[in-house]
N, CA, C and O atoms as a GROMACS GRO file, in nm:
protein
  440
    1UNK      N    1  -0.826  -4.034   0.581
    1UNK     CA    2  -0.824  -3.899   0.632
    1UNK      C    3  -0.702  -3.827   0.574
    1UNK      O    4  -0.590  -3.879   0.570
    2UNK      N    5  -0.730  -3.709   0.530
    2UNK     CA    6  -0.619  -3.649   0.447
    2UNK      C    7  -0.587  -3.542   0.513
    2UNK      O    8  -0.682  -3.468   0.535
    3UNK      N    9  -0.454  -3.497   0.564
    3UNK     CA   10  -0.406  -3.402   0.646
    3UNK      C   11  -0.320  -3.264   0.556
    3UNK      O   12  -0.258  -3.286   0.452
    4UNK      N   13  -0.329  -3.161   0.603
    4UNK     CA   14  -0.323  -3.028   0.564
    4UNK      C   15  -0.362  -2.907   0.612
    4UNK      O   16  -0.471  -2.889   0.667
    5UNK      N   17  -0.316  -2.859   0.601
    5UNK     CA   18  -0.298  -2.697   0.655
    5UNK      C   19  -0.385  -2.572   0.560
    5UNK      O   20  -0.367  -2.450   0.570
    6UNK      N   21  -0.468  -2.632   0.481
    6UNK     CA   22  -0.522  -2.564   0.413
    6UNK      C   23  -0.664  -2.563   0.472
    6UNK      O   24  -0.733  -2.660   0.505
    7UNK      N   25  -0.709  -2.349   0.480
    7UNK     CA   26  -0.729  -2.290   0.592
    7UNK      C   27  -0.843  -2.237   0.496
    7UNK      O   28  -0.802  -2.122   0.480
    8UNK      N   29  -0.946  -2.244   0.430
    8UNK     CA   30  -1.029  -2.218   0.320
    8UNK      C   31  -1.102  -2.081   0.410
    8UNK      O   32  -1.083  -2.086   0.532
    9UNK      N   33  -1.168  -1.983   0.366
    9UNK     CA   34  -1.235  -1.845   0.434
    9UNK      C   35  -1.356  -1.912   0.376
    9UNK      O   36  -1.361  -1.971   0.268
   10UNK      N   37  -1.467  -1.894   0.473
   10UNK     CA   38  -1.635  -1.853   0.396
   10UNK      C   39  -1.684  -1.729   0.371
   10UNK      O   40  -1.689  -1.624   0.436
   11UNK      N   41  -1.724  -1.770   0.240
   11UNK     CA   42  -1.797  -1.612   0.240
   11UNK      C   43  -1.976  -1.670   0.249
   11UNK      O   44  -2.054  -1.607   0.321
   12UNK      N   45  -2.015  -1.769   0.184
   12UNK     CA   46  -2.156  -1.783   0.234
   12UNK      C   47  -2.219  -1.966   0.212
   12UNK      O   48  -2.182  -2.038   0.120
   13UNK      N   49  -2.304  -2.001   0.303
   13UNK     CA   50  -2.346  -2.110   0.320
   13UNK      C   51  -2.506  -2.062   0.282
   13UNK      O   52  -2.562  -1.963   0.330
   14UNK      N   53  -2.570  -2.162   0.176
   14UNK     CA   54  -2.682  -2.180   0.127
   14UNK      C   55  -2.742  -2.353   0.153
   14UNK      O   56  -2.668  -2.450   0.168
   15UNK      N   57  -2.907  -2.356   0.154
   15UNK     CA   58  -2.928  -2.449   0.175
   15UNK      C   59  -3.042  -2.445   0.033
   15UNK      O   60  -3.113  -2.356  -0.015
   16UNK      N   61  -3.018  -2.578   0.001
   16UNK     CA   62  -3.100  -2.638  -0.111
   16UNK      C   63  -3.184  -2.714  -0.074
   16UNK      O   64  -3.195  -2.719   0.048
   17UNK      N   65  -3.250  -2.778  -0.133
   17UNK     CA   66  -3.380  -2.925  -0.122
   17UNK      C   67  -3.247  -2.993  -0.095
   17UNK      O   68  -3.249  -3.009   0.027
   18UNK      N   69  -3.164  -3.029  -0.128
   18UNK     CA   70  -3.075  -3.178  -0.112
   18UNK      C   71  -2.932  -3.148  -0.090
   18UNK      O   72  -2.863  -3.235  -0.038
   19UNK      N   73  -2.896  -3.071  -0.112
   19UNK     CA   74  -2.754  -3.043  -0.042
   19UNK      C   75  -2.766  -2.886   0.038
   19UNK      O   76  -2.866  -2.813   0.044
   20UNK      N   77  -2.625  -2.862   0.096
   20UNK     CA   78  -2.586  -2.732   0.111
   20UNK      C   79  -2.461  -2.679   0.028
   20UNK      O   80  -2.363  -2.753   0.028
   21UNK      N   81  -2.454  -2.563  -0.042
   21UNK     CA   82  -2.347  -2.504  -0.082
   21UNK      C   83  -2.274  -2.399  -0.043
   21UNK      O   84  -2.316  -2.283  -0.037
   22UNK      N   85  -2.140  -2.443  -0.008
   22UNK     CA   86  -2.091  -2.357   0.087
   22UNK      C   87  -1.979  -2.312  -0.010
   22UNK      O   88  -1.888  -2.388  -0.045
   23UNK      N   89  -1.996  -2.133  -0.066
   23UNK     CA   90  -1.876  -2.042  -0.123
   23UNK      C   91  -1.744  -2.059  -0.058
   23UNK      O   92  -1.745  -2.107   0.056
   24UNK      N   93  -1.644  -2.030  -0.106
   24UNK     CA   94  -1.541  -2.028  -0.024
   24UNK      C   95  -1.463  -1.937  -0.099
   24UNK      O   96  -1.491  -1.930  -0.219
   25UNK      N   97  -1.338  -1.840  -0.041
   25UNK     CA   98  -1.282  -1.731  -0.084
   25UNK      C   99  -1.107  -1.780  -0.073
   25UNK      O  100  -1.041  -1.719   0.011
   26UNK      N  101  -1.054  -1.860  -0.137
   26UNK     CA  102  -0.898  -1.879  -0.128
   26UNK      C  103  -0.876  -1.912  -0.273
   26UNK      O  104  -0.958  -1.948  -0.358
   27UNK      N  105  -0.756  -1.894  -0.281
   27UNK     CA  106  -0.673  -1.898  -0.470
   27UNK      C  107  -0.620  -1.984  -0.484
   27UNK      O  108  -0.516  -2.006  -0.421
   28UNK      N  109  -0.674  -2.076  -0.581
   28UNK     CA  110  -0.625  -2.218  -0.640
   28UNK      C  111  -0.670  -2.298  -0.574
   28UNK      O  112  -0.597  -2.397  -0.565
   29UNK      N  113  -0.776  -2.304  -0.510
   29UNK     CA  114  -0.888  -2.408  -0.412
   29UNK      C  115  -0.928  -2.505  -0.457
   29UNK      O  116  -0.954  -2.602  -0.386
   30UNK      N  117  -0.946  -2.505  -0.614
   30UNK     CA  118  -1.013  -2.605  -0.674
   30UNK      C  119  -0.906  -2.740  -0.692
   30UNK      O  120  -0.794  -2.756  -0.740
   31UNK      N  121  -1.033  -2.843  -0.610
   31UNK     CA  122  -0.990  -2.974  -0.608
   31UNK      C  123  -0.958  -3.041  -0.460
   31UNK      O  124  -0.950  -3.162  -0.436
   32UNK      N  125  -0.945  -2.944  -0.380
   32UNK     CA  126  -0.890  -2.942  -0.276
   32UNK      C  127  -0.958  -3.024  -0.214
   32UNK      O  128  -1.078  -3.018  -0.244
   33UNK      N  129  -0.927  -3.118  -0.123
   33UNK     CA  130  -1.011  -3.193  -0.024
   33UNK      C  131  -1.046  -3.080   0.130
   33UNK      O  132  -0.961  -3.019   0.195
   34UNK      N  133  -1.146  -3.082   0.145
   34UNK     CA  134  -1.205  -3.021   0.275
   34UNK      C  135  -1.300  -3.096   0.328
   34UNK      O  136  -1.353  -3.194   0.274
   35UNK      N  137  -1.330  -3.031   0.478
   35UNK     CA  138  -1.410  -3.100   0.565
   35UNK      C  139  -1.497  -3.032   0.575
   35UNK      O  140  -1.476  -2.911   0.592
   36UNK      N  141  -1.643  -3.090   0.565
   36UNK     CA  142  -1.758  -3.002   0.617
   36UNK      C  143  -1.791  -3.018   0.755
   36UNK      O  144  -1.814  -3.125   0.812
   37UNK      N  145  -1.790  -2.903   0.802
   37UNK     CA  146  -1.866  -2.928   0.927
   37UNK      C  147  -1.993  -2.900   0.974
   37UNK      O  148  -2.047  -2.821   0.896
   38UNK      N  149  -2.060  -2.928   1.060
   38UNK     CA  150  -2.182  -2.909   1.057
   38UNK      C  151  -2.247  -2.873   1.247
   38UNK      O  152  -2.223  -2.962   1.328
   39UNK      N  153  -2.328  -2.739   1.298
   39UNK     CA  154  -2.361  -2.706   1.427
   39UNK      C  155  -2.446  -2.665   1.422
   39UNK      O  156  -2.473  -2.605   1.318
   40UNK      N  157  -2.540  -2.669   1.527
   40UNK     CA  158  -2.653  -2.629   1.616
   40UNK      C  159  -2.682  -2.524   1.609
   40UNK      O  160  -2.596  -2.446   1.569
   41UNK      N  161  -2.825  -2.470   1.648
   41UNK     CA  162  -2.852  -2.372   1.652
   41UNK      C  163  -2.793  -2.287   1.758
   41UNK      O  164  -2.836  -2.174   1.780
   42UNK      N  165  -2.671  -2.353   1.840
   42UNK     CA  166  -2.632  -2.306   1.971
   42UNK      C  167  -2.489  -2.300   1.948
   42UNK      O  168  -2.399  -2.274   2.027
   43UNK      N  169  -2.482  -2.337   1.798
   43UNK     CA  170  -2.314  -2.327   1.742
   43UNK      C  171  -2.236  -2.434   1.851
   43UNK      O  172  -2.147  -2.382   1.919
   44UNK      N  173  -2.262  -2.573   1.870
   44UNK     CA  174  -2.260  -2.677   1.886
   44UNK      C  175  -2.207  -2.783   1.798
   44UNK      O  176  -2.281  -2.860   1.737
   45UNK      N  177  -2.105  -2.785   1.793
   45UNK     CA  178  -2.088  -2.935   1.655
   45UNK      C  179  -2.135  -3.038   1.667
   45UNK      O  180  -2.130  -3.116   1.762
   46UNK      N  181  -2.200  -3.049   1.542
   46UNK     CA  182  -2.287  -3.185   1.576
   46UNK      C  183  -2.156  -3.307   1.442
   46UNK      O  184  -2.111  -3.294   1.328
   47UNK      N  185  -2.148  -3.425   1.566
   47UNK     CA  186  -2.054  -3.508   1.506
   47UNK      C  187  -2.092  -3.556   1.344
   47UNK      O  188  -2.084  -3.678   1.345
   48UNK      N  189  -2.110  -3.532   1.275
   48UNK     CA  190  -2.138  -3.577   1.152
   48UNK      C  191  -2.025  -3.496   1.033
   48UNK      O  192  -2.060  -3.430   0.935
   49UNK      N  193  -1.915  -3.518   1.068
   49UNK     CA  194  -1.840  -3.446   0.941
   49UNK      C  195  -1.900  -3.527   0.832
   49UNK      O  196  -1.973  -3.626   0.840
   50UNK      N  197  -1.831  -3.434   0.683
   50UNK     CA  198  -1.828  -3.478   0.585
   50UNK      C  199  -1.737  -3.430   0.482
   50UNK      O  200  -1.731  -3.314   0.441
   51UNK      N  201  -1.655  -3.544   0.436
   51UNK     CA  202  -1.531  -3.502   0.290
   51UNK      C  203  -1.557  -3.444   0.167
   51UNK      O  204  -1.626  -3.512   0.091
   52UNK      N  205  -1.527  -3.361   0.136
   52UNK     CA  206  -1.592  -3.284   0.023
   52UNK      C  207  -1.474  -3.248  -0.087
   52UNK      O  208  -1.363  -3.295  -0.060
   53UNK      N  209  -1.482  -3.190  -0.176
   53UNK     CA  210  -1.391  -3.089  -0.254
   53UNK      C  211  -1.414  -2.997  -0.285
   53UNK      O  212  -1.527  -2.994  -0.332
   54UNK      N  213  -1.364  -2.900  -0.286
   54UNK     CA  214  -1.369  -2.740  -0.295
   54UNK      C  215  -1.412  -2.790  -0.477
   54UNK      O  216  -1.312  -2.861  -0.489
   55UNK      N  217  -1.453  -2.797  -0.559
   55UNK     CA  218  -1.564  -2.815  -0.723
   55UNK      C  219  -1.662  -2.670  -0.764
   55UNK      O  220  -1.766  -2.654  -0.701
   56UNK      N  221  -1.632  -2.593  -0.844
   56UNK     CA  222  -1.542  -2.589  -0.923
   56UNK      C  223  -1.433  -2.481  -0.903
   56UNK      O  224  -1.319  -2.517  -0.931
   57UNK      N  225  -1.451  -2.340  -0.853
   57UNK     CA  226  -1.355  -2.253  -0.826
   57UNK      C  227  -1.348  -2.276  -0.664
   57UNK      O  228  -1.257  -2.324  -0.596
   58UNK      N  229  -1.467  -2.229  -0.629
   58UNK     CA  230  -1.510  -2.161  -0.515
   58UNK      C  231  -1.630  -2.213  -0.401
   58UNK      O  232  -1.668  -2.173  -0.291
   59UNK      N  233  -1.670  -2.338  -0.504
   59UNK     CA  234  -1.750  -2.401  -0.403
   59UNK      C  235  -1.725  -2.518  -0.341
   59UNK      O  236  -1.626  -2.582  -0.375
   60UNK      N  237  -1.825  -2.573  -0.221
   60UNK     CA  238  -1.802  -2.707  -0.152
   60UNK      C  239  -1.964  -2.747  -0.149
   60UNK      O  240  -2.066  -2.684  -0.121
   61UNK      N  241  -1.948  -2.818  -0.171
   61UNK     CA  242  -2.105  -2.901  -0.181
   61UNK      C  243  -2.086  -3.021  -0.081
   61UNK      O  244  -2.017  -3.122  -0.095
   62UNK      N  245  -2.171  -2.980   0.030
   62UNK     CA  246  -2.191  -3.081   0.188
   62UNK      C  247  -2.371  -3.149   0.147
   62UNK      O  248  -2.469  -3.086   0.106
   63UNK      N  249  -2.353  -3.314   0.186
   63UNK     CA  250  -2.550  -3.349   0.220
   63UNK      C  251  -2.579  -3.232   0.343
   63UNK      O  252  -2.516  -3.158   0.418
   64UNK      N  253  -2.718  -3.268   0.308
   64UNK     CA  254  -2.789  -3.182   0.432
   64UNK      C  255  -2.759  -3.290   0.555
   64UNK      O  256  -2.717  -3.405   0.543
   65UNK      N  257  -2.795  -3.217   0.678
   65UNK     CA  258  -2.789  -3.308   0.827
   65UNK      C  259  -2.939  -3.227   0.873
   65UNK      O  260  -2.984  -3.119   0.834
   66UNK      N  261  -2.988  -3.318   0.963
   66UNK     CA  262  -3.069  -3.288   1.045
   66UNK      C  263  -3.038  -3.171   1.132
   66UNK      O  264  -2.919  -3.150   1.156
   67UNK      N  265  -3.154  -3.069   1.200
   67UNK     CA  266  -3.064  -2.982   1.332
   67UNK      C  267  -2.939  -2.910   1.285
   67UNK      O  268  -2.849  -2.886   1.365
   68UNK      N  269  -2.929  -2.869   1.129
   68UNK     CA  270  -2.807  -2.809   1.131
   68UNK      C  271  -2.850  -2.675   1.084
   68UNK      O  272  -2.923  -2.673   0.984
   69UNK      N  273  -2.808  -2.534   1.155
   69UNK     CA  274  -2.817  -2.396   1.159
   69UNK      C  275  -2.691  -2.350   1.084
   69UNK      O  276  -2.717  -2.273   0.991
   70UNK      N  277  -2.550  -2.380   1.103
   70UNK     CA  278  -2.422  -2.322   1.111
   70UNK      C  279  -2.374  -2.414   1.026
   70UNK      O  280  -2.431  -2.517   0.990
   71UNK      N  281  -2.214  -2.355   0.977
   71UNK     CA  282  -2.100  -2.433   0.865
   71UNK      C  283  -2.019  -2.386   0.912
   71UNK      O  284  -2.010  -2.266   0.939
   72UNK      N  285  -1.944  -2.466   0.932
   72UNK     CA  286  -1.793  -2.410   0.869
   72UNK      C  287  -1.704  -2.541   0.776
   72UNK      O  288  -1.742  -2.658   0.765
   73UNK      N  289  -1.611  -2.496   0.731
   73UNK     CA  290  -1.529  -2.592   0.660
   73UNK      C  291  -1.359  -2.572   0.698
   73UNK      O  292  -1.292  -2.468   0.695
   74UNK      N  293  -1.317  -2.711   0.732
   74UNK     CA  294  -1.174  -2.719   0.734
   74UNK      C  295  -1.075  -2.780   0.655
   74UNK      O  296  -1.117  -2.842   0.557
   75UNK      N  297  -0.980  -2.779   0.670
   75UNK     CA  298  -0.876  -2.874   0.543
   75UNK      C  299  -0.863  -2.992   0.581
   75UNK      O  300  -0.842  -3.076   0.493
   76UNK      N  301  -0.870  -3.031   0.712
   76UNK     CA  302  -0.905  -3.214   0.786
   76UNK      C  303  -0.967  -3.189   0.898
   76UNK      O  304  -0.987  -3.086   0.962
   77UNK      N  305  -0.993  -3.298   0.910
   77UNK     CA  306  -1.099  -3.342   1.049
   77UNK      C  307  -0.962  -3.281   1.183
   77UNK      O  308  -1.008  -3.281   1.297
   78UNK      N  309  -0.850  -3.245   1.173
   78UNK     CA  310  -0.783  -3.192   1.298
   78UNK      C  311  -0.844  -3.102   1.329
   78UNK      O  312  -0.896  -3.104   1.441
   79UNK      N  313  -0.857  -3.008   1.257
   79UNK     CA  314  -0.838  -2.843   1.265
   79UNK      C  315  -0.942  -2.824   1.292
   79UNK      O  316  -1.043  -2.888   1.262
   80UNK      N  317  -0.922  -2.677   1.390
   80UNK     CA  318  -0.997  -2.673   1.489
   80UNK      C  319  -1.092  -2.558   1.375
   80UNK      O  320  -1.044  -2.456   1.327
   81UNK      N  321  -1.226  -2.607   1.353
   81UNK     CA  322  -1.297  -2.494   1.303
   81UNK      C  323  -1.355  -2.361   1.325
   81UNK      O  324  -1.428  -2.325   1.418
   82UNK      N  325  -1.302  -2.281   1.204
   82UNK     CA  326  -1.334  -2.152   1.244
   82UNK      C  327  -1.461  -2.096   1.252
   82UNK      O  328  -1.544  -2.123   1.165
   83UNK      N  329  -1.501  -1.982   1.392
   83UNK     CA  330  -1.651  -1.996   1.358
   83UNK      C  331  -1.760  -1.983   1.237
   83UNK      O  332  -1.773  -1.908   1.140
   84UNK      N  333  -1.832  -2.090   1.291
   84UNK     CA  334  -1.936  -2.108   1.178
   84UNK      C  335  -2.001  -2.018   1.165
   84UNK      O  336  -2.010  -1.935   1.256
   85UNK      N  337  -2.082  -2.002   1.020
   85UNK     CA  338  -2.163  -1.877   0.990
   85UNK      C  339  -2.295  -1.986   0.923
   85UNK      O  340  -2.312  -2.077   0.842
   86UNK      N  341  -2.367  -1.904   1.022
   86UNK     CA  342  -2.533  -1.961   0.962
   86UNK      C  343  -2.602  -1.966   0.813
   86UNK      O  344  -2.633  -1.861   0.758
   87UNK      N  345  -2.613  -2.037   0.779
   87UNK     CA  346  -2.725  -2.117   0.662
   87UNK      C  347  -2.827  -2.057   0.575
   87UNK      O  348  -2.936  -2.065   0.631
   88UNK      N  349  -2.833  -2.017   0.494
   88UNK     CA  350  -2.930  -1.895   0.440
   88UNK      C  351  -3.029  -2.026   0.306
   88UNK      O  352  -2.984  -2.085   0.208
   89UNK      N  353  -3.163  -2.027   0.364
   89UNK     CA  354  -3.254  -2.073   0.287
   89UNK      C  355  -3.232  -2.005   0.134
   89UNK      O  356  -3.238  -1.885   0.107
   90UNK      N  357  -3.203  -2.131   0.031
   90UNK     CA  358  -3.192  -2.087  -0.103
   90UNK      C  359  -3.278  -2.179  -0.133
   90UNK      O  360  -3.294  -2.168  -0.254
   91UNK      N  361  -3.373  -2.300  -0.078
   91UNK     CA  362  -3.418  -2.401  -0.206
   91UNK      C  363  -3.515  -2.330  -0.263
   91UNK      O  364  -3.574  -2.225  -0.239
   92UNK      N  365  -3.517  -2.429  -0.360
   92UNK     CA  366  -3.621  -2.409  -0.536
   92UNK      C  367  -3.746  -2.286  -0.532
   92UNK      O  368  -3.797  -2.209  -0.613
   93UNK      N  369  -3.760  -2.314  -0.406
   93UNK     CA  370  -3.913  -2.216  -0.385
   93UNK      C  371  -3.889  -2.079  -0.358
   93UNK      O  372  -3.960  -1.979  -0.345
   94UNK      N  373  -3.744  -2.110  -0.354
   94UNK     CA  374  -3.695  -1.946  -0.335
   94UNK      C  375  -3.639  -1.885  -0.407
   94UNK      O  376  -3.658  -1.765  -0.426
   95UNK      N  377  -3.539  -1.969  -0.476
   95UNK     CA  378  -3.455  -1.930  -0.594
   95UNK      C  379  -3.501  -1.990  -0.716
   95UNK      O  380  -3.538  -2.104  -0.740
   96UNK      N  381  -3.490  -1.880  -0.793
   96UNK     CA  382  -3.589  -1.878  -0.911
   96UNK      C  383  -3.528  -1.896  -1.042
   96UNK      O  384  -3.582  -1.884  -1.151
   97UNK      N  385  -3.383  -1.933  -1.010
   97UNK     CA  386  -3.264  -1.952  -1.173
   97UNK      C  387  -3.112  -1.993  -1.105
   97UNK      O  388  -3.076  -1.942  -0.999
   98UNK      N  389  -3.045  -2.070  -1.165
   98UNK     CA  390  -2.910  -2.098  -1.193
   98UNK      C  391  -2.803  -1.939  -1.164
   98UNK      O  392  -2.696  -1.921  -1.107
   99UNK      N  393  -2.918  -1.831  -1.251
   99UNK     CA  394  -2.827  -1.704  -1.264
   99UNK      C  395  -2.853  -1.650  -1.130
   99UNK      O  396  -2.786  -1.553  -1.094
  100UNK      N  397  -2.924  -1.689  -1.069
  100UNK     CA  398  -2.924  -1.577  -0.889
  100UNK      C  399  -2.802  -1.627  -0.866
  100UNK      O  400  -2.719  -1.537  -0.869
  101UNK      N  401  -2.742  -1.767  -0.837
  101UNK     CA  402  -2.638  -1.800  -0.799
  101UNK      C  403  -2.484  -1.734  -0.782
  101UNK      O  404  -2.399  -1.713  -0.695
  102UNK      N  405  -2.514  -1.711  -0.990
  102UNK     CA  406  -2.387  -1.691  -1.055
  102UNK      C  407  -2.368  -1.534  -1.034
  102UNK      O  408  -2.268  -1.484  -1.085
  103UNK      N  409  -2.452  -1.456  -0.967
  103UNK     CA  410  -2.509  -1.321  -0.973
  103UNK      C  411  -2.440  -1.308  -0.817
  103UNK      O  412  -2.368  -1.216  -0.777
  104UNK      N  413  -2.477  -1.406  -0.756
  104UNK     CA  414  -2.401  -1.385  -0.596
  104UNK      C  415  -2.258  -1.404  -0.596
  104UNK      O  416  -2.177  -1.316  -0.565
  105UNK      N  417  -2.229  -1.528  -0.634
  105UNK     CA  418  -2.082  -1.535  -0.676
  105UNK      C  419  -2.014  -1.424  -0.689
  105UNK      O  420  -1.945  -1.377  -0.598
  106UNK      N  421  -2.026  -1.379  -0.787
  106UNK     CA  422  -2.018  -1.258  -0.906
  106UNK      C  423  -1.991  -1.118  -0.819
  106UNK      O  424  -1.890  -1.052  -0.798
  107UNK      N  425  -2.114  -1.108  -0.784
  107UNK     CA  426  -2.142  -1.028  -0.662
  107UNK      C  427  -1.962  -1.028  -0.539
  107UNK      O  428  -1.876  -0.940  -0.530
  108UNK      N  429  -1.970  -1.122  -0.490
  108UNK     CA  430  -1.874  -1.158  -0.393
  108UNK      C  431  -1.725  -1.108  -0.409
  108UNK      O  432  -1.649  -1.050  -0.332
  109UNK      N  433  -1.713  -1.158  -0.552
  109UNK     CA  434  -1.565  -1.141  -0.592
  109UNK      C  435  -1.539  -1.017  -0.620
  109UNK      O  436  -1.420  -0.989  -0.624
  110UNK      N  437  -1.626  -0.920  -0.645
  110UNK     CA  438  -1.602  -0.794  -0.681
  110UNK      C  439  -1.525  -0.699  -0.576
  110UNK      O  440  -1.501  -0.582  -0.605
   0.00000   0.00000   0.00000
């Protein structure tokens, strides 16, 4: 367990066929160890963290969980997470290129 004070912002949580990708908005993020978290449709944490790295600027790539609506992400399993923001269906059947992605990104930082 790796401890830190590093406080990552979301800007958006997507869900794929096999993972979730969760944006994140802080400077010099990349590499960073973070925690995924994962809640209910009742914004409920459901115990299943997971260790991730902020790869490559701006993202965190969490597995999927069962029953999970909400994200948030922290810098360790202490910290108390900030509220989660709900899950926006992106898999394959929806997204139609690599470039919608890079287009949201893109989008974001502006």
């Amino acid at each position: 367990m790796r401890i830190t004070t590093f406080r990552p912002t979301i800007l958006n949580a997507l869900l794929f066929d096999d993972y979730l990708m969760v944006l994140v908005e802080t400077k010099q993020s990349a590499g960073r160890h973070v925690v995924c978290r994962y809640f209910d449709c009742l914004r409920r944490e459901i115990p299943s963290q997971f260790e991730s790295k902020v790869y490559p600027e701006s993202v965190v790539y969490c597995p999927r969980r069962i029953g999970v609506h909400y994200m948030s992400i922290t810098g360790n399993v202490l910290q108390k997470p900030p509220r989660p923001i709900a899950i926006q269906d992106s898999s394959t059947k929806y997204l139609q290129s690599a470039r919608e992605i890079a287009s949201r990104v893109g989008n974001m930082k502006k």
